[in-house]
Structure formats: C-alpha cells, structure tokens
N, C-alpha and C positions, 0 to 999 in steps of 0.2 A: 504494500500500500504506500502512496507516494500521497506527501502532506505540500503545498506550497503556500510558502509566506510570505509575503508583500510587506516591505513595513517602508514607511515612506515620513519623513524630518524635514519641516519646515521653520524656519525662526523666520521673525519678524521682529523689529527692533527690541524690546527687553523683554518679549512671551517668547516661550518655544509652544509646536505645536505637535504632538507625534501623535499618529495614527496607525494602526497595524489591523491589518483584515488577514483572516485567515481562508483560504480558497483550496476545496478539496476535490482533487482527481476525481474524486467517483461520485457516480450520481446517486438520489435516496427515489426509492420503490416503493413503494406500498402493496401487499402483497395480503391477498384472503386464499387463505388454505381451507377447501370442504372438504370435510371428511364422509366416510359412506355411509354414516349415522346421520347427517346433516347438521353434526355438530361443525362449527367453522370457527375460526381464529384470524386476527389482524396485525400484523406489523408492518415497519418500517425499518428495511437494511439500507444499508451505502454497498453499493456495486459497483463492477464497470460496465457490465452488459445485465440485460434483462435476464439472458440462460444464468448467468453469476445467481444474480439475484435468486430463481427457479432453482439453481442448489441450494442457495441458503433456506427457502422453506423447505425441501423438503427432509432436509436438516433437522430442521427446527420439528417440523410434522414426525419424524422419528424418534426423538427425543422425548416429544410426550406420547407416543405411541398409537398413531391417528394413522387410519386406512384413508389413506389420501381419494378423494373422489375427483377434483379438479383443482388446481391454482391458478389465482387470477394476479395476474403483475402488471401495477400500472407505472407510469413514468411521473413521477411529482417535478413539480420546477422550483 
C-alpha cells in the first residue's frame, strides 16, 4: 500500500502558514455481502481495483462464516 503526502509552507511577513493533506492510492468501496439466508452485511474497504475490493468481502464473509449469495461493490468518491 503506497501513502502520498503533500505538505506545502507558506510565510507571509510575521505568520507562517503550513498545510498538509494526506492523498491515498487506493480508492474506498462500499461493499453489501448477501448471504443464502438473506442475512447481509455493509462495509467500507480502501482498494485498488473493484476485484481487490470482491476479495476483501469475501474475506470478511469467511470470517464470520456466511454462505455468500451475491456481492455488490460500488465505487464511492
């Protein structure tokens, strides 16, 4: 996972001004796991691709032990 920092210093006669934004490689997903009971679950990973993403639920759906019925993965901005 690759982190990028921006940090950017401005003075202006006796203030300083510093600002730092932090900007991340990967996009956030919002992601509903159904399971075959119609029980379903909601999160929010950082990915680089949509399939990234689709491993991490079904990850996550293994973990608590859910008969995966479908995953929906959407692209948040």
């Amino acid at each position: 996972m690759v982190h990028t920092v921006l940090d950017s210093h401005i003075e202006t006669g006796l203030r300083s001004n510093k600002k730092s934004s932090y900007m991340f490689s990967q996009n956030i997903y919002s992601i509903t796991v159904t399971g075959e009971d119609g029980e379903y679950f909601t999160c929010e990973v950082m990915a680089d691709t949509s399939a990234d993403a689709c491993s991490v639920a079904e990850d996550l759906a293994r973990d608590v032990m859910a008969d995966i019925s479908y995953i929906t993965v959407n692209f948040m901005n």
